[in-house]
C-alpha positions, 0 to 999 in steps of 0.5 A: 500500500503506497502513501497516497492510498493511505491518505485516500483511507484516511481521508475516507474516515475524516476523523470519524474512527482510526486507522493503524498501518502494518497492525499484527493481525495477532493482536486481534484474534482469539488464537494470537496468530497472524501476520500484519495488516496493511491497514487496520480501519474502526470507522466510527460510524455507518457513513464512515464505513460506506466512505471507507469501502467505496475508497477502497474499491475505486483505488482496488484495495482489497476490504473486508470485516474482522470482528472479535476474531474468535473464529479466525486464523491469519496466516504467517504473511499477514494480510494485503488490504484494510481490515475494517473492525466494528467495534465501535458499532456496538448498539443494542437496543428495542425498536418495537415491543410486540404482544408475544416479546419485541423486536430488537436492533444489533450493530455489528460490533455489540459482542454476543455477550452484550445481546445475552445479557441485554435480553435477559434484562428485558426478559426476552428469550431466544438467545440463550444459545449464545451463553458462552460463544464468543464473537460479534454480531456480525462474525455471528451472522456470517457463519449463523453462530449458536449451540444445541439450544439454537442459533442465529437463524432462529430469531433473526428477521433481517440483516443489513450490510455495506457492499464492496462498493460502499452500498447499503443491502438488506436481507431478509432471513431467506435471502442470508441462506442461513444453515449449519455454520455458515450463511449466503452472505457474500464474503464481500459485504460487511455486516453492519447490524441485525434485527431479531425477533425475540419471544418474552420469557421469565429471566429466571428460566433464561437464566437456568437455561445459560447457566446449564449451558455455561457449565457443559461448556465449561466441563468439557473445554479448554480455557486460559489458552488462545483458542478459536473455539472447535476448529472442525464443523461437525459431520452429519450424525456425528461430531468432529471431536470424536472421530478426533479422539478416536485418532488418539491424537489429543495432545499431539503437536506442531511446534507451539499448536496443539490438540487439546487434552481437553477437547479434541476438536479444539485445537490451541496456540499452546506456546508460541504457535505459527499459522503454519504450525497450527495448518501443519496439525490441521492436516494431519488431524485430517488425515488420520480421521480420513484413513480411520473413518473415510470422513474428511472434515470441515474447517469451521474456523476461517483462514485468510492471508498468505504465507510468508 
C-alpha cells in the first residue's frame, strides 16, 4: 500500500474512527496468530464505513470485516488490504415491543455477550444459545453462530450490510441462506447490524437455561489458552471431536499448536504457535480421521492471508 492510498483511507474516515498501518493481525484474534495488516480501519460510524469501502474499491484495495476474531486464523504473511473492525458499532437496543416479546436492533460490533445479557434484562428469550460463544454480531451472522439450544437463524428477521462498493443491502432471513455454520452472505459485504425477533420469557428460566449451558461448556473445554473455539464443523450424525479422539491424537503437536487434552476438536496456540504450525496439525488431524473413518472434515474456523 503506497502513501497516497493511505491518505485516500484516511481521508475516507475524516476523523470519524482510526486507522493503524502494518497492525499484527495477532493482536486481534482469539488464537494470537497472524501476520500484519496493511491497514487496520474502526470507522466510527455507518457513513464512515460506506466512505471507507467505496475508497477502497475505486483505488482496488482489497476490504473486508474482522470482528472479535474468535473464529479466525491469519496466516504467517499477514494480510494485503484494510481490515475494517466494528467495534465501535456496538448498539443494542428495542425498536418495537410486540404482544408475544419485541423486536430488537444489533450493530455489528455489540459482542454476543452484550445481546445475552441485554435480553435477559428485558426478559426476552431466544438467545440463550449464545451463553458462552464468543464473537460479534456480525462474525455471528456470517457463519449463523449458536449451540444445541439454537442459533442465529432462529430469531433473526433481517440483516443489513455495506457492499464492496460502499452500498447499503438488506436481507431478509431467506435471502442470508442461513444453515449449519455458515450463511449466503457474500464474503464481500460487511455486516453492519441485525434485527431479531425475540419471544418474552421469565429471566429466571433464561437464566437456568445459560447457566446449564455455561457449565457443559465449561466441563468439557479448554480455557486460559488462545483458542478459536472447535476448529472442525461437525459431520452429519456425528461430531468432529470424536472421530478426533478416536485418532488418539489429543495432545499431539506442531511446534507451539496443539490438540487439546481437553477437547479434541479444539485445537490451541499452546506456546508460541505459527499459522503454519497450527495448518501443519490441521492436516494431519485430517488425515488420520480420513484413513480411520473415510470422513474428511470441515474447517469451521476461517483462514485468510498468505504465507510468508
Amino acid at each position: 500500500m503506497n502513501d497516497e492510498d493511505k491518505q485516500a483511507l484516511s481521508d475516507a474516515l475524516a476523523g470519524d474512527g482510526e486507522i493503524q498501518w502494518d497492525e499484527p493481525m495477532s493482536r486481534h484474534t482469539t488464537l494470537r496468530i497472524g501476520g500484519p495488516v496493511d491497514a487496520y480501519a474502526a470507522p466510527g460510524s455507518l457513513a464512515a464505513l460506506e466512505r471507507l469501502r467505496a475508497t477502497c474499491n475505486l483505488r482496488g484495495i482489497k476490504s473486508r470485516a474482522f470482528g472479535s476474531g474468535s473464529n479466525l486464523l491469519v496466516r504467517d504473511g499477514g494480510l494485503r488490504g484494510c481490515a475494517i473492525s466494528l467495534e465501535r458499532l456496538r448498539d443494542v437496543r428495542i425498536e418495537r415491543r410486540h404482544d408475544e416479546g419485541a423486536d430488537l436492533w444489533l450493530e455489528a460490533g455489540a459482542s454476543t455477550g452484550k445481546v445475552l445479557s441485554f435480553a435477559t434484562r428485558e426478559n426476552l428469550g431466544g438467545v440463550e444459545f449464545l451463553g458462552g460463544v464468543p464473537g460479534t454480531v456480525g462474525g455471528g451472522m456470517i457463519m449463523n453462530a449458536g449451540t444445541y439450544l439454537g442459533e442465529f437463524k432462529d430469531v433473526t428477521t433481517e440483516v443489513h450490510a455495506v457492499d464492496d462498493k460502499g452500498a447499503r443491502v438488506v436481507r431478509d432471513n431467506a435471502g442470508c441462506g442461513f444453515r449449519y455454520r455458515h450463511s449466503d452472505i457474500p464474503a464481500t459485504d460487511v455486516v453492519t447490524g441485525a434485527r431479531l425477533r425475540l419471544k418474552t420469557r421469565p429471566r429466571a428460566e433464561i437464566e437456568q437455561a445459560v447457566r446449564e449451558l455455561r457449565d457443559r461448556r465449561k466441563s468439557r473445554e479448554p480455557h486460559g489458552v488462545p483458542n478459536a473455539g472447535s476448529i472442525f464443523k461437525n459431520p452429519p450424525n456425528d461430531f468432529a471431536g470424536r472421530l478426533i479422539e478416536q485418532c488418539d491424537l489429543k495432545g499431539r503437536r506442531v511446534g507451539g499448536a496443539e490438540v487439546s487434552p481437553v477437547h479434541a476438536n479444539w485445537l490451541v496456540n499452546a506456546d508460541g504457535a505459527t499459522a503454519r504450525n497450527f495448518l501443519a496439525l490441521v492436516d494431519i488431524v485430517r488425515a488420520a480421521v480420513v484413513e480411520r473413518f473415510g470422513i474428511t472434515l470441515e474447517l469451521e474456523v476461517k483462514v485468510v492471508g498468505e504465507d510468508l
